[in-house]
mmCIF file of the N, C-alpha and C atoms, coordinates in Angstrom:
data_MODEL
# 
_entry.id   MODEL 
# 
loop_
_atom_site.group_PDB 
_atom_site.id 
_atom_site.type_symbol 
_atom_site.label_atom_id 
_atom_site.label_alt_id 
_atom_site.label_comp_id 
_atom_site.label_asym_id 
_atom_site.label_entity_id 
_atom_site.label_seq_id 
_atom_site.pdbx_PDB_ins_code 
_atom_site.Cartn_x 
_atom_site.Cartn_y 
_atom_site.Cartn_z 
_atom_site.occupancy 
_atom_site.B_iso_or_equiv 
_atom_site.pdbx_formal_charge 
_atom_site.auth_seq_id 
_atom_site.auth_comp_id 
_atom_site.auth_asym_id 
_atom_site.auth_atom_id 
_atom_site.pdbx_PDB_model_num 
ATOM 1   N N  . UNK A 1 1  ? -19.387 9.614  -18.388 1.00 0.00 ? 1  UNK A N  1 
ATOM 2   C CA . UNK A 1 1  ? -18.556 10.668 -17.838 1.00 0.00 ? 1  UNK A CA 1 
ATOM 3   C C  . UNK A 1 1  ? -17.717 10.090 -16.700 1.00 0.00 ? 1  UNK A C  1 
ATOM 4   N N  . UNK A 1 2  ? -16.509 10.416 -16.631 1.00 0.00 ? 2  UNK A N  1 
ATOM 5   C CA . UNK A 1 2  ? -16.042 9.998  -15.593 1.00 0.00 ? 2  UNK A CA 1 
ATOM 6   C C  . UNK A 1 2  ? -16.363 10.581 -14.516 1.00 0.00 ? 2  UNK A C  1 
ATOM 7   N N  . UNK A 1 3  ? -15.584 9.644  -13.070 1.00 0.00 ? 3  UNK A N  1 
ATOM 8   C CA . UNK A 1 3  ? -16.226 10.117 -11.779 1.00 0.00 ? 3  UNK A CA 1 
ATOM 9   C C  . UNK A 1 3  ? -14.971 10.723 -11.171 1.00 0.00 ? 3  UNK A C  1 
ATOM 10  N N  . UNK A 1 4  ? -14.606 11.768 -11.275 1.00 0.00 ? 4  UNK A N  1 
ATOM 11  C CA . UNK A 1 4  ? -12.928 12.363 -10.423 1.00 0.00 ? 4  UNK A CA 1 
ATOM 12  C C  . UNK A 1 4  ? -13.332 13.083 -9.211  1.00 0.00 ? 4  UNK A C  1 
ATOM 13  N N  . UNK A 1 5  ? -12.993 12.911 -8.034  1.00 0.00 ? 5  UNK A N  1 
ATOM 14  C CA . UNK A 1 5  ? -12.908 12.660 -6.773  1.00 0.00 ? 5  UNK A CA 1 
ATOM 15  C C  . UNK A 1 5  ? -12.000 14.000 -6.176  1.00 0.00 ? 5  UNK A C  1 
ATOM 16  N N  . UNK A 1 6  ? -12.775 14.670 -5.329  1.00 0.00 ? 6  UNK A N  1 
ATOM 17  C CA . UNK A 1 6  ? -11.396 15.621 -4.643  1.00 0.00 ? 6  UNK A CA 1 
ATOM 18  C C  . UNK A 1 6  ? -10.010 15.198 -4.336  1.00 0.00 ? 6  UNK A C  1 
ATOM 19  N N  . UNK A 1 7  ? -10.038 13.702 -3.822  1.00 0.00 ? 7  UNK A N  1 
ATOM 20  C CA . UNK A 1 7  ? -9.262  13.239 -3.479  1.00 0.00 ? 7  UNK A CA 1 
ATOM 21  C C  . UNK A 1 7  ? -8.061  13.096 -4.660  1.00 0.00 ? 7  UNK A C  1 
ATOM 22  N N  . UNK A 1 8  ? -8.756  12.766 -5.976  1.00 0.00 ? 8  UNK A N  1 
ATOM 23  C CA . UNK A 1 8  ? -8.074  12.272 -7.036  1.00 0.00 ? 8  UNK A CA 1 
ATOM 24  C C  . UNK A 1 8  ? -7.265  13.750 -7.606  1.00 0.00 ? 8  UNK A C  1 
ATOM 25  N N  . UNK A 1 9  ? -8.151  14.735 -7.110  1.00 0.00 ? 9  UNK A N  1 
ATOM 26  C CA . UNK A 1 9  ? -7.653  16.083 -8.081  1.00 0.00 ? 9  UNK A CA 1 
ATOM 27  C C  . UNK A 1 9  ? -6.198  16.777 -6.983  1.00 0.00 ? 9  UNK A C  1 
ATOM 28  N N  . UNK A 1 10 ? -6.323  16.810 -5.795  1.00 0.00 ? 10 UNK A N  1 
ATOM 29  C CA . UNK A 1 10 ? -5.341  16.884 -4.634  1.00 0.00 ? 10 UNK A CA 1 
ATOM 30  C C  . UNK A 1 10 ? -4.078  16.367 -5.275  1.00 0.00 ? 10 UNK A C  1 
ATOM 31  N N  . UNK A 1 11 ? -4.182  14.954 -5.431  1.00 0.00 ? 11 UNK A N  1 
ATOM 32  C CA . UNK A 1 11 ? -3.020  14.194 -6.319  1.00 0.00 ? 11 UNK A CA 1 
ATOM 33  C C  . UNK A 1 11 ? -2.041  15.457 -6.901  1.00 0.00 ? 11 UNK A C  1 
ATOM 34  N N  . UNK A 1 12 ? -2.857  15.849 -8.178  1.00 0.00 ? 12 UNK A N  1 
ATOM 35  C CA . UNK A 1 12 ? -2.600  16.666 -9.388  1.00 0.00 ? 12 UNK A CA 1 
ATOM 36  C C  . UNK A 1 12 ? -2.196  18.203 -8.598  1.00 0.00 ? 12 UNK A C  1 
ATOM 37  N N  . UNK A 1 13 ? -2.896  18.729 -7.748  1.00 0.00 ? 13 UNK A N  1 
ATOM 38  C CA . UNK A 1 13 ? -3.080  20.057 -7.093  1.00 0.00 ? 13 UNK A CA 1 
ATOM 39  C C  . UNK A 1 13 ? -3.066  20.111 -5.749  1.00 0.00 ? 13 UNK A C  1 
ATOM 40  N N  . UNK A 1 14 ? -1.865  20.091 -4.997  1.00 0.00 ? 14 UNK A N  1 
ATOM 41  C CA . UNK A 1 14 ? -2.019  19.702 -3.463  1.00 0.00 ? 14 UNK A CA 1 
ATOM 42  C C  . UNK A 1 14 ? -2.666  20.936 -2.821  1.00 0.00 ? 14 UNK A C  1 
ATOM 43  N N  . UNK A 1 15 ? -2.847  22.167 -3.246  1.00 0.00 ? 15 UNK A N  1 
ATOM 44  C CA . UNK A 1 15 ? -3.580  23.430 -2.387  1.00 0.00 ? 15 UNK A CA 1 
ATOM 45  C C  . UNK A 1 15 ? -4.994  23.195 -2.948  1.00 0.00 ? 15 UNK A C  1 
ATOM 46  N N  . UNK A 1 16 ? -6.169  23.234 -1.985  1.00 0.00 ? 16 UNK A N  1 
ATOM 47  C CA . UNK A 1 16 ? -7.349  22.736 -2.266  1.00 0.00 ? 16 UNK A CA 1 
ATOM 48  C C  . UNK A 1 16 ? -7.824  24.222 -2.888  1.00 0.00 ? 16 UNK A C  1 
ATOM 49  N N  . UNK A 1 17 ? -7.102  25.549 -2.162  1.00 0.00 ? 17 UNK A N  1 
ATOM 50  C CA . UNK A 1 17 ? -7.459  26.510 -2.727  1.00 0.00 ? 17 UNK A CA 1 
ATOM 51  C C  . UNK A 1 17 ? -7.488  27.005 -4.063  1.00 0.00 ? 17 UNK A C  1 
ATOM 52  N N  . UNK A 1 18 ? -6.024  26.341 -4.272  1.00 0.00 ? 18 UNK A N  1 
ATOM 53  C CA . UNK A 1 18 ? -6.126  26.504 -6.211  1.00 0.00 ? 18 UNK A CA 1 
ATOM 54  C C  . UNK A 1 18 ? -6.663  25.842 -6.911  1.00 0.00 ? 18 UNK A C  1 
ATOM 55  N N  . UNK A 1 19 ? -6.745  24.872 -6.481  1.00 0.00 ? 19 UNK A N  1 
ATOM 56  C CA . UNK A 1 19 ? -8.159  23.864 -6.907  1.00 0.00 ? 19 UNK A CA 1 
ATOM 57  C C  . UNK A 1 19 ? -9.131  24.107 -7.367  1.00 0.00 ? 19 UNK A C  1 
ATOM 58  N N  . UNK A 1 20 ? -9.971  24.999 -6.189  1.00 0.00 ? 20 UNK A N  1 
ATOM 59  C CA . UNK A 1 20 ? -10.997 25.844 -6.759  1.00 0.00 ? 20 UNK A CA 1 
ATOM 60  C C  . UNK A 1 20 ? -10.894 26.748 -7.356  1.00 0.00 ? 20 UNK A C  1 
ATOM 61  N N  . UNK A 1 21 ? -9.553  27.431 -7.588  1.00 0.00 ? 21 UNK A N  1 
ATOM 62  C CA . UNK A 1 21 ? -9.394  28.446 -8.343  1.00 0.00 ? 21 UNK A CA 1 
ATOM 63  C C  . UNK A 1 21 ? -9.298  27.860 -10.294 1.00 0.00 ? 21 UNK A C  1 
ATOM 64  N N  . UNK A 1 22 ? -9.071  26.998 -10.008 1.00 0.00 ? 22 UNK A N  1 
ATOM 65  C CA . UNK A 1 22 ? -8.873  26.311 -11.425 1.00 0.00 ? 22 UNK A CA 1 
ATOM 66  C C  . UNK A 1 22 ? -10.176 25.907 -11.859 1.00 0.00 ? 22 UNK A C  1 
ATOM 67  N N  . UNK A 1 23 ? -10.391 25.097 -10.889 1.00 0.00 ? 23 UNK A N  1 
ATOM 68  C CA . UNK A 1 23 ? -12.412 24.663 -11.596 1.00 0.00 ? 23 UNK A CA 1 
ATOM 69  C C  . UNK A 1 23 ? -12.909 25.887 -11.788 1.00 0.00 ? 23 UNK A C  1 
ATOM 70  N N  . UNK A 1 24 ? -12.908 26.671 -11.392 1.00 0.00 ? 24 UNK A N  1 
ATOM 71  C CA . UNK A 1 24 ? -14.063 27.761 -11.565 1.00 0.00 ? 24 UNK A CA 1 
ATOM 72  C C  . UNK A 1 24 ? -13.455 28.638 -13.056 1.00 0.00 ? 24 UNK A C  1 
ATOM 73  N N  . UNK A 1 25 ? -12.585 28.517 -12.792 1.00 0.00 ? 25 UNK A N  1 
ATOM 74  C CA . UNK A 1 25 ? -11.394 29.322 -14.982 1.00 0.00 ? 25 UNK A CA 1 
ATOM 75  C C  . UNK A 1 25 ? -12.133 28.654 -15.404 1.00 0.00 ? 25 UNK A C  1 
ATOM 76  N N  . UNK A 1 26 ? -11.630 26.939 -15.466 1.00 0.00 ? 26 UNK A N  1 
ATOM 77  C CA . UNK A 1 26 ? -12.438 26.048 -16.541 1.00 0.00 ? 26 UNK A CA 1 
ATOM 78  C C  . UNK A 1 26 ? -13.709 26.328 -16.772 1.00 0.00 ? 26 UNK A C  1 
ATOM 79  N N  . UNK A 1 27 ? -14.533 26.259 -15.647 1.00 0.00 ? 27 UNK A N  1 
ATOM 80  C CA . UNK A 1 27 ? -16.182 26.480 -15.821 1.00 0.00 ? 27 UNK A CA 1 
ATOM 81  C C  . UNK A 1 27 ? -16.225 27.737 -16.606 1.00 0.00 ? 27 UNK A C  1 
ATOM 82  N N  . UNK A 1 28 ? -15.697 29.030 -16.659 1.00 0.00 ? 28 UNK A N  1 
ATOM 83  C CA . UNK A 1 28 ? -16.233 30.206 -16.609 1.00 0.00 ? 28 UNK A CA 1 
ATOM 84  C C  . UNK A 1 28 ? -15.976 29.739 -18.693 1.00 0.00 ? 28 UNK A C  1 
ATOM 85  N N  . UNK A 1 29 ? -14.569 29.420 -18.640 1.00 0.00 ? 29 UNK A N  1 
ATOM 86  C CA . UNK A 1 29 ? -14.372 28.793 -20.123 1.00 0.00 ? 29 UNK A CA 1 
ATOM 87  C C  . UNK A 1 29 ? -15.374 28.509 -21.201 1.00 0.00 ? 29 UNK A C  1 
ATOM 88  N N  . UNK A 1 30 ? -15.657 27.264 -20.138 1.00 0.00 ? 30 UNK A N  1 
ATOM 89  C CA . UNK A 1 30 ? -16.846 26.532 -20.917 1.00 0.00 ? 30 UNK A CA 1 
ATOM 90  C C  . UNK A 1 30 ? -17.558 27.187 -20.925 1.00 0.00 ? 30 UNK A C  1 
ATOM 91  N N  . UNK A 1 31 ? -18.707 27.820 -20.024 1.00 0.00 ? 31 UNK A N  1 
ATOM 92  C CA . UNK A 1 31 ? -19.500 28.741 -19.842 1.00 0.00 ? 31 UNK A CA 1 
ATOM 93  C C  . UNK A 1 31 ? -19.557 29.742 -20.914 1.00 0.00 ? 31 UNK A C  1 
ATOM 94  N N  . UNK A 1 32 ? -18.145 30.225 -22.010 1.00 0.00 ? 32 UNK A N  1 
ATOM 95  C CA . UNK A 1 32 ? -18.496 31.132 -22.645 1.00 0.00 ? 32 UNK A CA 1 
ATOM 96  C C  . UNK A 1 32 ? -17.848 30.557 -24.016 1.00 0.00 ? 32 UNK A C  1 
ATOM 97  N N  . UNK A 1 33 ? -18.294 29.608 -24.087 1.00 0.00 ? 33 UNK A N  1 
ATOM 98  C CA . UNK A 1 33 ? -18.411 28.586 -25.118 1.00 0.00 ? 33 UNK A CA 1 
ATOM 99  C C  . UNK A 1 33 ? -16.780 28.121 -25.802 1.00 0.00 ? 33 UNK A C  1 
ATOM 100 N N  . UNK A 1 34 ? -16.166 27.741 -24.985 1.00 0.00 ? 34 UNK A N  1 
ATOM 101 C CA . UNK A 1 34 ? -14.676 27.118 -24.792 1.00 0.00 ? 34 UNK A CA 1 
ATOM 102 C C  . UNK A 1 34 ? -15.052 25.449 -24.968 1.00 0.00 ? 34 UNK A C  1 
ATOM 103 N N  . UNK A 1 35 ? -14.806 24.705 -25.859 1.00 0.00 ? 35 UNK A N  1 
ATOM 104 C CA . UNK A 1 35 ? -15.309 23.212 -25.691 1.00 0.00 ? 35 UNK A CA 1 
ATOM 105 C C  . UNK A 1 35 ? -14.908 22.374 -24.729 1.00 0.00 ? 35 UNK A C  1 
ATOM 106 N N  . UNK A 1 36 ? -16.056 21.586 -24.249 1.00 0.00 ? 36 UNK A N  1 
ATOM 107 C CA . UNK A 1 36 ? -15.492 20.979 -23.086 1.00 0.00 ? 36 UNK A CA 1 
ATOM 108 C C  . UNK A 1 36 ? -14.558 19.492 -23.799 1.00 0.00 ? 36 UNK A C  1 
ATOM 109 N N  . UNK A 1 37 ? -13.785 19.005 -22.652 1.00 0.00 ? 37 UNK A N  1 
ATOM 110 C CA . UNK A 1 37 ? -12.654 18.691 -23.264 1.00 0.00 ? 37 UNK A CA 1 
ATOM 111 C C  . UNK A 1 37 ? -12.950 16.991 -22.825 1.00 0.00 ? 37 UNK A C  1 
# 
């Protein structure tokens, strides 16, 4: 598995807030059986 880094995801998403707003979509995704990617 790779190892991605807050630092690395900032890059991609400079508001740390949407950040978490995005991990947590994805999770909820997967969570309801969305394949992980």
């Amino acid at each position: 598995m790779a190892r991605v880094t807050v630092e690395d995801c900032v890059d991609k998403v400079p508001n740390r807030f949407e950040l978490v707003m995005l991990a947590a979509h994805r999770a909820r995704e997967i969570a309801s059986g969305s394949p992980a990617t």
